[in-house]
N, C-alpha and C positions, 0 to 999 in steps of 0.2 A: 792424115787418115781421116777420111771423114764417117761420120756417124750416121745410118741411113734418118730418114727426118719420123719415122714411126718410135723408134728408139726413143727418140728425142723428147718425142710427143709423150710419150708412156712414163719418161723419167720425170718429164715436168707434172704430172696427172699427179705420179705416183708422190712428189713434194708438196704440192699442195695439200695433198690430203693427210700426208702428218704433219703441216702445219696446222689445219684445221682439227686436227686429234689434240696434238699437242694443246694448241689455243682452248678448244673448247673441255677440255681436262686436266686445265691446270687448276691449282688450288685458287680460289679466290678470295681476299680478303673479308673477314667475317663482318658482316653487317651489326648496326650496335645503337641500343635508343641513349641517348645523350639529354643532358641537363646541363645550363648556364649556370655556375654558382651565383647567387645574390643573395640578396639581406630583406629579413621579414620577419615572421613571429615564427617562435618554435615556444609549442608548447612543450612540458613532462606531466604525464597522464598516467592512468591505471582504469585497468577496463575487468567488467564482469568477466568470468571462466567461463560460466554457460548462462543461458537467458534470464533475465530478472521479468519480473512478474509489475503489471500495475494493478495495486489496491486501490481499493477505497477507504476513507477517511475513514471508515464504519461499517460496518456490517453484523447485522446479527438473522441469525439461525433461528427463528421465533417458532415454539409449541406452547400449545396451554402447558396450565400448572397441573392439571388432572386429565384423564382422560373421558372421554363423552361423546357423543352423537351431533356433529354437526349442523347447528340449526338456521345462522346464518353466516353467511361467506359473503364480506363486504366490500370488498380488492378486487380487482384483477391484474392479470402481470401487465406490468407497465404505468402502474396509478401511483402518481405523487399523493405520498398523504402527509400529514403533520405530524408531531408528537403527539403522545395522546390518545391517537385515534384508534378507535377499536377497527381491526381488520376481520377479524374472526371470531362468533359467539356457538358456544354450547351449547345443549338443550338444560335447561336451568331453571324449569317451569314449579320445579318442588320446592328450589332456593327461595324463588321471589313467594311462594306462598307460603315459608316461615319465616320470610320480612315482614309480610304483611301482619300475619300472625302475630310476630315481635313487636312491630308497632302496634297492635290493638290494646296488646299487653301492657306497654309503655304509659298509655292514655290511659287506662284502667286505674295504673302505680301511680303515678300523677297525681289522678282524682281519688284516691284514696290517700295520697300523700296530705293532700291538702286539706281533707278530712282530717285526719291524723292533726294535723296541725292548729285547724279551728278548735277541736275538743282539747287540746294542749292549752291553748292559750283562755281556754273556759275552765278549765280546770285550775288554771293558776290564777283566777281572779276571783274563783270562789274560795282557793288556800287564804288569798289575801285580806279576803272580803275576811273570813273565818277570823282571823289575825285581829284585822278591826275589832269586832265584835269580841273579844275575847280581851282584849283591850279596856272596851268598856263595858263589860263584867256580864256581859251580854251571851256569850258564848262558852261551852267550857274545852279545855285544855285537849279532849279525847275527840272531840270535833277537828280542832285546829290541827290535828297530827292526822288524822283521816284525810282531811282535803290536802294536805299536806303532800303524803303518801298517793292520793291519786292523782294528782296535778305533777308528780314527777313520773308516773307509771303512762299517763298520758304525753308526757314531754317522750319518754322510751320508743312509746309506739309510735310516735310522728317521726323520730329517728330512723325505725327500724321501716317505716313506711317509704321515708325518700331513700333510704339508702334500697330498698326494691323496685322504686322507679331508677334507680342508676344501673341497677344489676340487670333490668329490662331493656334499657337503652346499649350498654352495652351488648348486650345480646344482639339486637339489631347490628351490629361492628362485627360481630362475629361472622353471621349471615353475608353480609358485603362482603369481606374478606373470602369466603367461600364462593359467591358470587362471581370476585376478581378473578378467581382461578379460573374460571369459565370462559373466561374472554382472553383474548388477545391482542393485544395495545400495540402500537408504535412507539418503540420506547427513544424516537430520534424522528425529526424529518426526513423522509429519502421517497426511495422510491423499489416497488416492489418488483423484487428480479424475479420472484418463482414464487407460484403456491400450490399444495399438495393438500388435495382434499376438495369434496364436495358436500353441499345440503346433502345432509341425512347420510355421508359415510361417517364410521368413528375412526376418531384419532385418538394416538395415545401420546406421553412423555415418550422421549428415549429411553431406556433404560443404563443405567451406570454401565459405561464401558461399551456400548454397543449402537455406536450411530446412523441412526434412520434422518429419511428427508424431512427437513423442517416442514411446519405446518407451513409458513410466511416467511419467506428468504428477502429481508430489508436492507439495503443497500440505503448511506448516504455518499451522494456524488458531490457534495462539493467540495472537497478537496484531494483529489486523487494520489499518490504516493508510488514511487518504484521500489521495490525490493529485490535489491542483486547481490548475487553472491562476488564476492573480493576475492582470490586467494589470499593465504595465511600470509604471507612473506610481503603483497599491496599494500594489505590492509593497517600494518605498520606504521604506515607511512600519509595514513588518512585520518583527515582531525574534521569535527562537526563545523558545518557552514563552511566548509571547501564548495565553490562554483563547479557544476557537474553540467555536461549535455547528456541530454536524450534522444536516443531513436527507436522509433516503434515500425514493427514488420507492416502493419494496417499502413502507413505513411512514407513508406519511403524513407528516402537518405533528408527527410527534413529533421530537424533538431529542434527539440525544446528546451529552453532553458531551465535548470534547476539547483539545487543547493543540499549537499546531506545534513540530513537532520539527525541520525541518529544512526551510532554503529553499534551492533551487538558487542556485548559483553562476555562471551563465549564463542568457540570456533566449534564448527559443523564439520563431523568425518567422514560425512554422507558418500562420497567418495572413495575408493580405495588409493588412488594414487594422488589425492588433491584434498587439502583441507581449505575452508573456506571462511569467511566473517561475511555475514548479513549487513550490507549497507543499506538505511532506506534515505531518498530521495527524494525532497518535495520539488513539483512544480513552481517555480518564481514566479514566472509567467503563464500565466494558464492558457490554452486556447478556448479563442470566440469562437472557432468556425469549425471546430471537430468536439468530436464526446471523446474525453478519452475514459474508453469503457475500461472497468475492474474486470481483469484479467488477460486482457495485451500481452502480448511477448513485450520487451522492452530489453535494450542495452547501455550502459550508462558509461561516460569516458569522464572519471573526476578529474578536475584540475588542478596538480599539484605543484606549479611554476609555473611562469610564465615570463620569458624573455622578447620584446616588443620588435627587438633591432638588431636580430644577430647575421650572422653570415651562416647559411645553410643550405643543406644538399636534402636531396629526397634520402629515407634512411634505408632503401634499398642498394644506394651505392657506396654504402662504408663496411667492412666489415673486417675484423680483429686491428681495427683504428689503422684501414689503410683504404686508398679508394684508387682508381685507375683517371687518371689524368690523359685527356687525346690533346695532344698537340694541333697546330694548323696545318700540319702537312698528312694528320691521319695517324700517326706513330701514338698510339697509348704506352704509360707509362705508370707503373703500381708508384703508390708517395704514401707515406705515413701521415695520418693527420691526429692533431688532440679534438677531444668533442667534447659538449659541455651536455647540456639538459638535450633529450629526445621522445619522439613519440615515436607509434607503428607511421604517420609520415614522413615526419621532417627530424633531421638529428642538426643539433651547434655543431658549429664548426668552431674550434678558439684558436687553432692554428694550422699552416701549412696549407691553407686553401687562400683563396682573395675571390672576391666577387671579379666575375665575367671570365674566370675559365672553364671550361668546359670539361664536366665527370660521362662515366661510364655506367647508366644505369644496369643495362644487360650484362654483367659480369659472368653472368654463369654461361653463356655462348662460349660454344665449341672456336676456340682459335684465340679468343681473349685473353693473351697473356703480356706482359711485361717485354715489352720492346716491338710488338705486333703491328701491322699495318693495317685501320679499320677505314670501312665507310659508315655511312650516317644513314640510317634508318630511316630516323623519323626525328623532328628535335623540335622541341616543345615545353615551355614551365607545365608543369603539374597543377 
């Protein structure tokens, strides 16, 4: 029997094209990024919860000691000054004219002191003289006790004389000190971040409990510091002069070296679901070619171990201590592994892995299971 050849034609059309259904809607092999085991450093680290802060070595919040009328403004932001240096004075025109006053006083006590003092010693040479003479039958008894008497009432008031040029001088100390409150000193070298206030506005103190802008906002730079908050459970685990890296958001994924200097001695509940310890951080290595300004975001990764030569996987392909093994023919296979020290990169391996076979980092891909047939993505060290 033959089969007309349009038949023919229609049955072969019609197998093609569920071959080509079939072909192009079968499941295909899940695609998957892969990693060569080998051996390197793996650190164990601990990192801030949320961003750490850079300080400066110093900082103070500068107001006079009283308030008053702005008479000279000696800064402006951005002026390196020294200790010492006055940045800001008062109007203080009444002060300095009861120094002046007080020293006039002072030169008055003085030369009256010293008055005091010549008729003292005139007075005790005429007791004396008296004494002679009295002696040799020259003088009598009610003399001798006269000069006697006034040569110590004289020694009294040369007493009472200096000790009023001292009472004058110090007065002058008093005026200074009243003086000092006027002005506003640089109590560190740095350099001025802010100032609030101009000639002829008045400034006051703060008042207890209620903070206003400093007069002179003084920063010193040279030694800048991170402060990052730990969790409670890290922090444990972190001892002063642990090796710390830094990264700041202004820089990039570069890294500066540093060292903890100092962990709080109390935990922070700032947080409702997270308590924390303040680690600070110094610089080792400072940078030449960047400022690093006081108040940066900054994140710190301490270093708590350090294995030089271990056998390691990225620590995206391990998890509840098992990893996916691909064979050479494409066939993955889950394996148990032991692990020693890890980071958010790299985890130990101490067994069931060997350098040069090849892990599963995409594990979470749809098809990734335990006896599965993959292809290779992409393959590449980290």
């Amino acid at each position: 029997m033959k089969f007309p050849r349009r038949l023919v034609a229609t049955v072969v059309v019609l197998g093609l094209a569920a071959a080509g259904i079939f072909y192009a809607t079968r499941k295909q092999p899940p695609k998957v990024l892969v990693h060569t085991v080998a051996r390197g450093t793996v650190e164990a680290t601990v990192a801030n919860t949320r961003a750490g802060t850079v300080n400066a070595r110093r900082r103070a919040k500068l107001a006079p000691g009283q308030g008053g009328q702005v008479a000279a403004l000696l800064v402006t932001e951005g002026d390196r000054v020294t200790a010492g240096q006055v940045l800001m004075e008062l109007w203080n025109a009444d002060l300095k004219a009861q120094r002046a006053l007080a020293e006039s006083q002072v030169l008055r006590a003085k030369a009256q002191a010293d008055e005091a003092l010549l008729r003292a010693d005139l007075a005790e040479r005429e007791a004396q003289r008296q004494r002679d003479l009295l002696a040799e039958g020259a003088s009598s008894g009610e003399k001798v006790d006269r000069a006697d008497s006034e040569a110590k009432a004289a020694r009294a008031m040369q007493r009472a004389a200096a000790a009023e040029a001292t009472v004058m001088q110090q007065q002058i100390e008093v005026v200074d000190a009243q003086l000092e409150r006027t002005l506003v000193r640089a109590p560190f070298a740095g350099v001025v971040a802010e100032v609030n206030g101009e000639v002829g506005e008045f400034v006051t103190p703060s008042p207890v409990g209620i903070p206003t802008p400093p007069a002179v906002d003084l920063i010193d730079d040279g030694g800048p510091y991170v402060t990052a908050p730990i969790d409670e459970v890290d922090a444990a685990r972190v001892q002063v002069g642990m090796s710390a890296r830094v990264t700041l958001d202004a820089f990039g994924k570069r890294a500066f070296v540093g060292r903890v200097r100092r962990i709080a001695p109390y935990v922070l509940d700032r947080e409702k679901q997270a308590r924390t310890v303040d680690v600070e951080v110094e610089f080792t290595e400072p940078a030449t070619d960047v400022a690093l300004l006081a108040g940066y975001s900054a994140d710190v990764e301490i270093l708590l171990q350090q294995h030089p030569d271990a056998v390691r996987v990225p620590s995206e392909a391990v998890r509840d201590g098992a990893v996916f093994v691909r064979a050479a023919d494409g066939t993955v296979a889950l394996r148990s592994v032991t692990t020693g020290i890890a980071n958010w990169r790299f985890t130990e391996i101490t067994g069931g892995l060997e350098p040069g076979e090849v892990v599963v980092l995409s594990r979470d891909r749809e098809g990734v299971v335990d006896g599965a047939e993959t292809t290779v993505e992409t393959t590449g060290q980290p």
